[in-house]
C-alpha positions as CSV (number, residue, x, y, z in Angstrom):
1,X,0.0,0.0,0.0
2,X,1.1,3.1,-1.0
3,X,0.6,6.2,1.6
4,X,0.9,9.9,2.0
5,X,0.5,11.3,5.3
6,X,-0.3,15.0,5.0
7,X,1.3,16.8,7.5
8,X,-0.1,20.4,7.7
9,X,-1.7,23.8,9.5
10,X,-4.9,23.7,10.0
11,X,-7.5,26.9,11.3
12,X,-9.0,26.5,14.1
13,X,-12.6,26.9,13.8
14,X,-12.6,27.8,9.7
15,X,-13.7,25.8,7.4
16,X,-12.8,26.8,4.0
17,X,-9.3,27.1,4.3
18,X,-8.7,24.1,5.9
19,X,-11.4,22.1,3.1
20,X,-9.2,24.3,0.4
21,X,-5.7,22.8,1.5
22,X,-6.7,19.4,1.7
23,X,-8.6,19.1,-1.8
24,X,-4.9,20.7,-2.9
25,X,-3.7,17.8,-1.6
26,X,-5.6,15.8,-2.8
27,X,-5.5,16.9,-6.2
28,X,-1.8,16.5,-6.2
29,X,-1.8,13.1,-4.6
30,X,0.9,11.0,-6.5
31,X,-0.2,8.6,-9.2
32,X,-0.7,5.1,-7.6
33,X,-1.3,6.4,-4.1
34,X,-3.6,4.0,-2.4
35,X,-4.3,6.5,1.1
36,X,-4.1,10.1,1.7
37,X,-4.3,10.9,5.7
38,X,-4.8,14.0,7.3
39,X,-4.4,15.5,10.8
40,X,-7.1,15.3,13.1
41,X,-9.9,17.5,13.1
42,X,-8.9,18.3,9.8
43,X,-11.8,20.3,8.3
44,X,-12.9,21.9,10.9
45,X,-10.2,22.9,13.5
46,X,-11.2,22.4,17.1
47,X,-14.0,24.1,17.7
48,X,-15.0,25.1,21.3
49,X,-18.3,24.7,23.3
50,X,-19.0,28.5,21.9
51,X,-18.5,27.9,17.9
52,X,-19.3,23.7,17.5
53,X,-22.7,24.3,16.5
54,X,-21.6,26.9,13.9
55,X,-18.6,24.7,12.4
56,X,-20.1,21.0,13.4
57,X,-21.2,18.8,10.1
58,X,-22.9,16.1,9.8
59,X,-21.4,13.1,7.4
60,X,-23.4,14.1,4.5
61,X,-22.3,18.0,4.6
62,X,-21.0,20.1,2.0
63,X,-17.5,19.8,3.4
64,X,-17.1,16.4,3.5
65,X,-19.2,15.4,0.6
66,X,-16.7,17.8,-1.4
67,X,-13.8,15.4,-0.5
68,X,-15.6,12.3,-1.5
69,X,-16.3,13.6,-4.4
70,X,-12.2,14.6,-4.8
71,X,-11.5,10.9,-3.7
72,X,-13.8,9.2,-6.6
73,X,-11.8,11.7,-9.0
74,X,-8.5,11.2,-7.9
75,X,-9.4,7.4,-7.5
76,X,-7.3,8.0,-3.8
77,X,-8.5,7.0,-0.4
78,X,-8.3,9.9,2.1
79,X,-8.9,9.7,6.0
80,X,-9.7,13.2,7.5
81,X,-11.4,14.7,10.7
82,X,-14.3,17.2,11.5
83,X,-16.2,18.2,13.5
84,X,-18.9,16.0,13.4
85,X,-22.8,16.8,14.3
86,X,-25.1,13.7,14.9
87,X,-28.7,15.5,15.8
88,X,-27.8,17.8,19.3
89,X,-24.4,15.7,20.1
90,X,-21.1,16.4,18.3
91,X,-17.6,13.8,18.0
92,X,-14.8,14.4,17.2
93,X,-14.4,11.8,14.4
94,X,-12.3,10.9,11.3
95,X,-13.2,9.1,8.4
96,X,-11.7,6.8,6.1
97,X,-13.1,7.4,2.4
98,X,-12.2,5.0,-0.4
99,X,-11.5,5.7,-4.0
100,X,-15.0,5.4,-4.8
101,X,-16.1,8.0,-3.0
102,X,-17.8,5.8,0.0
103,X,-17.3,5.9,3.8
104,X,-15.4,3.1,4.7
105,X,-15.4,3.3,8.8
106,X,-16.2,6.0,10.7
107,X,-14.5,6.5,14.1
108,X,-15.9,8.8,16.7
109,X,-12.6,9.6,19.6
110,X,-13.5,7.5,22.5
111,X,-11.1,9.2,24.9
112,X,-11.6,13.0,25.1
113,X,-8.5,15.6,25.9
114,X,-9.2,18.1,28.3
115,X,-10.0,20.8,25.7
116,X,-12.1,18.4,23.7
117,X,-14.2,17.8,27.4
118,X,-17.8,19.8,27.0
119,X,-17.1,20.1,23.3
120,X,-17.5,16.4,21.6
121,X,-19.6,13.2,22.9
122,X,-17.2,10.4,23.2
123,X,-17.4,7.2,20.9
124,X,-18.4,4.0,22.0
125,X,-17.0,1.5,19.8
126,X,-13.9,0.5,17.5
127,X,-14.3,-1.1,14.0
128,X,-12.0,-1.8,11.0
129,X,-12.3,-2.1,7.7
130,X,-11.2,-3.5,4.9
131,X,-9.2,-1.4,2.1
132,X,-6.8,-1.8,-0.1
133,X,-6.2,-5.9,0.9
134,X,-5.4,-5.1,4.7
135,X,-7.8,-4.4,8.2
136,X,-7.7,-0.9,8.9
137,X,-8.3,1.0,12.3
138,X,-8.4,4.3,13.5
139,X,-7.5,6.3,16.6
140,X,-7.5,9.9,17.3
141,X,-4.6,11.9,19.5
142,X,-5.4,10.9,23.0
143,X,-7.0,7.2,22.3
144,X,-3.1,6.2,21.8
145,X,-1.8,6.9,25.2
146,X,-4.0,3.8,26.6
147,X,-2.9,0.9,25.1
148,X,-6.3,-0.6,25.2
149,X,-7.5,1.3,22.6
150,X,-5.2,-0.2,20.3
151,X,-5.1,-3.6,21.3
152,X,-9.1,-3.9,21.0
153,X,-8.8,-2.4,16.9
154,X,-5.5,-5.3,16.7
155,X,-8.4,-7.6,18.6
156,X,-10.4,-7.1,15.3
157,X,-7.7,-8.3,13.1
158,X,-6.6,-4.7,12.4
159,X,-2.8,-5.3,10.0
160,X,-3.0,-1.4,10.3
161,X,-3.4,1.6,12.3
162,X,-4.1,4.7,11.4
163,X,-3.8,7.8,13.8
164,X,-5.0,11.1,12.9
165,X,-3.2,13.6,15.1
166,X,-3.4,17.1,16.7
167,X,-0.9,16.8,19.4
168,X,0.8,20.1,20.9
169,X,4.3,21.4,22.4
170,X,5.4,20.2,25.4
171,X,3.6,17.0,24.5
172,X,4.9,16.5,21.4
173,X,7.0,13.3,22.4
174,X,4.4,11.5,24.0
175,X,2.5,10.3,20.8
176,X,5.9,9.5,18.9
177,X,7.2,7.7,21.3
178,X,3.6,5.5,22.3
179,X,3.3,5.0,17.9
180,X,6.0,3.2,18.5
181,X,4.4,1.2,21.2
182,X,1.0,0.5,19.9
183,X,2.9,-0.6,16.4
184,X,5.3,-3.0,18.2
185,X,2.9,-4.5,20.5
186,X,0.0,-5.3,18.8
187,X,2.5,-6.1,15.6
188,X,0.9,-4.1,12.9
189,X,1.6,-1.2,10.9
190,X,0.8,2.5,12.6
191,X,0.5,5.4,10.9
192,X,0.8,8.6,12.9
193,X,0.0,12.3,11.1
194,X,0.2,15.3,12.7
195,X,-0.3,19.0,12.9
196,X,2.2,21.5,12.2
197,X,2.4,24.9,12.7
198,X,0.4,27.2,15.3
199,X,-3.2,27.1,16.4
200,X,-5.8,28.9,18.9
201,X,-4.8,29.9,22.5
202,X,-1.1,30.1,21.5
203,X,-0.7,26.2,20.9
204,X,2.4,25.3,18.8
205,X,1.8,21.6,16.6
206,X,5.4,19.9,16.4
207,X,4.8,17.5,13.6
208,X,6.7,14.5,14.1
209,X,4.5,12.2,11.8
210,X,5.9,9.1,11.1
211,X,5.0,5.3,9.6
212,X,6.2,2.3,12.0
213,X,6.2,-0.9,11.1
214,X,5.0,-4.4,13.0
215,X,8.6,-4.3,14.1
216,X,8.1,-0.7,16.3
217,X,11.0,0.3,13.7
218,X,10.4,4.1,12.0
219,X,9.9,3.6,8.7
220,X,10.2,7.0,7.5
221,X,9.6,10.1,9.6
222,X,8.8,14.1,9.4
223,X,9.9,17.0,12.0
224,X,7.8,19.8,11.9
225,X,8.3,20.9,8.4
226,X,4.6,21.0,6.6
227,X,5.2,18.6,3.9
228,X,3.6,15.2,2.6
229,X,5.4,12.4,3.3
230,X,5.6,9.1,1.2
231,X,5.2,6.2,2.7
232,X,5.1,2.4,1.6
233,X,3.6,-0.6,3.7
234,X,5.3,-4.0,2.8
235,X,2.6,-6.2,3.7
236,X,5.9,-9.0,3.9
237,X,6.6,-7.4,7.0
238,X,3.2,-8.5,9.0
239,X,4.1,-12.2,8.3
240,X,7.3,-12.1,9.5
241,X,6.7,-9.8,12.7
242,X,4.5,-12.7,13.6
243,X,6.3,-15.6,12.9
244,X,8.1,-16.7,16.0
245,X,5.3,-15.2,18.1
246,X,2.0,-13.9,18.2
247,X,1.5,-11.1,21.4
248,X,-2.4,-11.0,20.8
249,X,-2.1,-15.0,21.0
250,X,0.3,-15.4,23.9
251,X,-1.2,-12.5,25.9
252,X,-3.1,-13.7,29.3
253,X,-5.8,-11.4,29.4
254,X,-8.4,-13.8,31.1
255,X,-6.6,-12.8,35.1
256,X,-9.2,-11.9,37.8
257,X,-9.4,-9.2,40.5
258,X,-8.7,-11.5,44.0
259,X,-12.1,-11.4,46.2
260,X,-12.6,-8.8,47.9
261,X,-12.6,-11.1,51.0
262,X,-9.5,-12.5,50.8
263,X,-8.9,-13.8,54.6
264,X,-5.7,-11.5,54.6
265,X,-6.9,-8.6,53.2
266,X,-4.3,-8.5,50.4
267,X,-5.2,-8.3,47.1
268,X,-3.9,-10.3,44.3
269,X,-4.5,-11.5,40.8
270,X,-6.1,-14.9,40.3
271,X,-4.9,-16.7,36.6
272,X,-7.4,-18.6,34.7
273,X,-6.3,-20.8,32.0
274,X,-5.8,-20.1,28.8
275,X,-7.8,-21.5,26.3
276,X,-7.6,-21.3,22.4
């Protein structure tokens, strides 16, 4: 699979510009790119509990119904964020659009940053999908600093994640260094993109998107410089992360809290068996 991970600014709360630069992108997506993915939030910014209802779309809006349209003619999958109204609640959410135009999966951020707290209803569920020949997840930003968010989308058969990102100074480091992580632990392909640049309340993006393979080894990498990077997924890879071990196989996750009325008072972890 052939991937561009589009790392740029993005307005806060302004649409047009943000929908302009990534139909730019789009349009010059290389010839015989499978996946074009954006930063999080991407068309909309983050909005605040003041301007949501004025920025908020639903999945058939103008906005995004503009970049499935660029998708069917560039024949490129994008994933990209918004905004997202569903009747009186709003999510932060990202989509993954195939070349056809159609909504693939639709992920709704099931952990909420402080800022995003009052803002966005969180999600309630993780799904993949198929594109392209591989399982596909996504997570937003905060989801990867728990690593059960990205062992339940690998618990689905995910062979790749995909992280649309709007992490800012000092915690720039955080998310590279858990990519790494969530790749190398759940042995799949993760695919982190980023902001760049400066946004509302004098928040400074770092960048730092990069592709990791099964292997937690940094494929290729960006610093803060808004550029697209190219990116290619060697599906070999996958097969031979796993082939001497499986983590989601081996992994005991079947242990028990100790009874509460343990005669000692202590608690402890009972192990059951493992079964296949």
């Amino acid at each position: 699979m052939q991937l561009e991970l589009a790392q740029i600014p993005i307005v806060d709360g302004a649409v047009a510009p943000n929908l302009a630069r990534v139909l730019d992108a789009m349009a010059k997506s290389h010839e015989g790119s499978d996946l074009i993915v954006f930063p999080e939030a991407t068309l909309t910014g983050f909005p605040t509990r003041e301007n949501v209802r004025d920025v908020a779309e639903s999945l058939e809006g103008p906005s995004l119904s503009k970049v499935r349209d660029a998708a069917r003619a560039a024949k490129i999958g994008v994933a990209v964020g918004l905004a997202e109204r569903d009747g009186d609640r709003f999510y932060n959410t990202t989509v993954l659009i195939d070349e056809r135009g159609d909504i693939a999966l639709r992920y709704r951020k099931t952990h909420l940053w402080a800022t995003d707290v009052g803002v966005f209803t969180p999600g309630d569920r993780f799904e993949v999908c198929e594109f392209k020949g591989m399982t596909v997840g996504l997570l937003i930003c905060y989801d990867i600093e728990f690593p059960e968010t990205a062992r339940a989308v690998a618990s689905l058969g995910a062979e790749m994640l995909v992280v649309t990102n709007g992490n800012m100074d000092p915690f720039g480091p955080v998310h590279r260094r858990a990519i790494v992580a969530r790749a190398m632990e759940n042995q799949m392909f993760a695919a982190l993109v980023n902001r760049t640049g400066d946004g509302d309340d004098n928040l400074t993006f770092p960048g730092e998107t990069a592709l990791v393979s099964p292997f937690g080894d940094v494929l290729c990498e960006l610093k803060n410089e808004d550029a697209v990077l190219h990116a290619k997924v060697d599906r070999a890879l996958l097969a031979q992360s796993r082939e001497h071990y499986s983590y989601l196989h081996d992994a005991r996750i079947a242990l028990n809290l100790a009874d509460e009325n343990d005669a000692q008072g202590r608690r402890s972890l009972n192990i059951r068996p493992r079964t296949r």
